[in-house]
N, C-alpha and C positions, 0 to 999 in steps of 0.2 A: 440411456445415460451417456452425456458426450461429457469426457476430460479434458479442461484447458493443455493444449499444448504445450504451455510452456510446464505443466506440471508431469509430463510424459515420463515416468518412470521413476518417479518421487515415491514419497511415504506419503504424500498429499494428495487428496482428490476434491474435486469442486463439487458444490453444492448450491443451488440458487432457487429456493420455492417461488419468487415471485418472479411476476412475467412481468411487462410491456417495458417503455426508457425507463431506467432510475431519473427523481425528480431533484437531486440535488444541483446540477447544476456544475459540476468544475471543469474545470475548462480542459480542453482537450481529451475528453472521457471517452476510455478506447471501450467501453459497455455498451454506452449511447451511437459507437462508430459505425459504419455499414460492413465496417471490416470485420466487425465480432465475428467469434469463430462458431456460434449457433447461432438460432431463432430466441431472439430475446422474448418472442412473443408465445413461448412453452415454457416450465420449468425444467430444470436441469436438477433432478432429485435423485440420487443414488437409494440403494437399500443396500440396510446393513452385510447383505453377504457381498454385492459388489465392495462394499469399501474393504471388508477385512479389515488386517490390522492398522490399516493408513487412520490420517488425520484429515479430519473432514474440513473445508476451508468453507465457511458458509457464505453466501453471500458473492461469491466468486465475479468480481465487479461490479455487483450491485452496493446495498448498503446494511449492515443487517438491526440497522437502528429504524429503516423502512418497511414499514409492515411487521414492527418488531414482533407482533404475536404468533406469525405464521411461522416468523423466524424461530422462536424460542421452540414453539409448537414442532418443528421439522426437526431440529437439531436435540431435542431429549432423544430421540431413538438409537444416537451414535454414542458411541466409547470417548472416542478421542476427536471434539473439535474446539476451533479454536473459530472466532468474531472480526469480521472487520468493517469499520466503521471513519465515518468522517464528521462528524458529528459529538460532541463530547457529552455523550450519556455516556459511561463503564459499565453500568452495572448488571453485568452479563453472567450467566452462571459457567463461565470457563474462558480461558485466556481471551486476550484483544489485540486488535492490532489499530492502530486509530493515524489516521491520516492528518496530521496536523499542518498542511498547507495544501488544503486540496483546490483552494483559487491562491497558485502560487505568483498571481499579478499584483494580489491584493494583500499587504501585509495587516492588513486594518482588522481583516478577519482568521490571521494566524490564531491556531492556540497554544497559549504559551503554558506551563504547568501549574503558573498561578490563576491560573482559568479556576482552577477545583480548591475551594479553599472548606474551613468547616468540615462538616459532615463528609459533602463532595471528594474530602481528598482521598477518602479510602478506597474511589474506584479506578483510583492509579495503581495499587495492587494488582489488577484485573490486566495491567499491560503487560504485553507477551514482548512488545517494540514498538514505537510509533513511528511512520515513514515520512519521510520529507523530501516531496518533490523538489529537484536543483535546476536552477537555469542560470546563465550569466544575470539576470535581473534582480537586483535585490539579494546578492549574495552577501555582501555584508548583515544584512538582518538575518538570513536565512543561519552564517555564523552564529547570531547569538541565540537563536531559536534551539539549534542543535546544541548547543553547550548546554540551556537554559535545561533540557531535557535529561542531557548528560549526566547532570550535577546531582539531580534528583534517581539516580540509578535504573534510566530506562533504557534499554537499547536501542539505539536510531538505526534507522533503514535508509541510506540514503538515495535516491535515484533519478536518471539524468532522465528529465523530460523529454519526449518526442513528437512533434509536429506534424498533424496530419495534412496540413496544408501551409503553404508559404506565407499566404495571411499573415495567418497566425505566429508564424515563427518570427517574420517580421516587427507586427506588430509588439512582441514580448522583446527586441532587441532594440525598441525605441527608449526603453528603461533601462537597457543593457551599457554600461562605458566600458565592459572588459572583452567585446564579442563583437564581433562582425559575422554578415553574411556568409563570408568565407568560411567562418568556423564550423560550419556547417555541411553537411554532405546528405541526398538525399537516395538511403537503402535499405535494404530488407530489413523485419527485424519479425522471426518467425513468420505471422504468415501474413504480414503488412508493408507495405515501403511506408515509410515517412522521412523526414527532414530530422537530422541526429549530431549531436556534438561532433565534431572529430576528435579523436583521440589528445591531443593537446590541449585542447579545450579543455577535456574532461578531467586532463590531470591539473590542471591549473586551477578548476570549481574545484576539486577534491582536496587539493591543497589550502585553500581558502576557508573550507569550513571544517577543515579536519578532516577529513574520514582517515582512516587507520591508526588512529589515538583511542585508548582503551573506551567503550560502549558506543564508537561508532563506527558503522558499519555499513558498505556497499550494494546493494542488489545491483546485480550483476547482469549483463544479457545475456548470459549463461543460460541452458536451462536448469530448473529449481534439481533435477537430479545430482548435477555437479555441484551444486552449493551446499545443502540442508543446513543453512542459516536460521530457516524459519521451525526449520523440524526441532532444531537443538533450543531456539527461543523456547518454543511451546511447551517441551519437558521442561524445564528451567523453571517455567511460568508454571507448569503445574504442580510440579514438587513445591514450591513456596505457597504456596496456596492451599497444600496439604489436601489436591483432589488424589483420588484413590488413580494409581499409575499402574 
């Protein structure tokens, strides 16, 4: 059983049943990277005495809406886990975390919270937070994505995209009017270099779409030990939900 680094000393440990790339497709997917921190091509399966009292993250860059059965199937053996997903199924038997701009180029395929209307809306109960990737591109819609979320009482995750190649970062600063090249610097970030806002930058996105206005909220390059952002979601998320705590 290997644990994501960034989760080193958390109440959180990873969990990923299924093997080979995730087929979803978002751009810059550090799962699909050659940088990932295992063999995507094994599972990454804890047992309950490894986990203890942690929170099991399943899915741990994968997606756990892919191969949902194996997902569901792996994750009844645990206490305490929580779903993450980019895909707007909810209806998971314990918190969610749903990525709602995971082609953060493409606003065409944001999901907004009127996505789920009818029946569908009761699997917004099921969100623990939903995360919204930021870039200088489209930060104006990215604003009202995160309000839109806001408003409906979800908690946002916000967090600054990183570039594993210049390409790439280029290419997303041709939709960019608030960014140049310069804003950019390219270094470590655990156990990757890539292409990274510089701090100015970051305070300037952050002011734009809000973050530190009441339900939204930074992930941090911090590791998860110094934040438990996601640790406090997930109690939140599961006391409402009335799962047994």
């Amino acid at each position: 059983m290997n644990n994501n680094p960034k989760l080193s000393g958390s109440g959180i440990i990873s969990c990923r049943p299924q093997t080979g790339p995730c087929p979803n497709g978002c751009s810059n997917c550090y799962y699909n990277h050659p940088g990932y921190y295992e063999d995507i091509n094994q599972p990454n399966v804890p047992t309950p005495e490894e986990v203890g009292s942690r929170i099991v993250r399943m899915n741990d860059g994968h997606d756990s809406n892919v191969r949902r059965g194996l997902v569901l199937h792996t994750a009844a053996q645990y206490k305490d886990v929580f779903f993450n997903t980019s895909i707007p199924r909810l209806d998971f038997p314990g918190p969610v975390v749903l990525t709602v701009n995971p082609r953060e180029d493409n606003p065409t395929e944001w999901i907004f919270p009127g996505r789920f209307t009818g029946i569908d809306m009761y699997g917004i109960d099921t969100l623990m937070a939903v995360r919204v990737r930021l870039t200088p591109a489209w930060t104006s819609t990215a604003a009202v994505l995160i309000e839109k979320w806001r408003t409906v009482g979800v908690p946002v995750l916000v967090s600054h995209m990183r570039y594993y190649s210049r390409s790439a970062m280029l290419a997303m600063l041709k939709d960019a009017s608030s960014a140049v090249e310069a804003d950019y610097e390219r270094r470590s970030h655990i156990l990757n270099t890539s292409y990274q806002p510089r701090p100015a930058l970051k305070r300037r996105l952050e002011a734009t779409v809000g973050v530190g206005r009441p339900g939204v909220y930074l992930c941090e390059e911090k590791l998860c030990a110094a934040c438990g952002q996601c640790e406090a979601f997930y109690h939140l998320c599961k006391r409402r939900l009335n799962y047994a705590v």
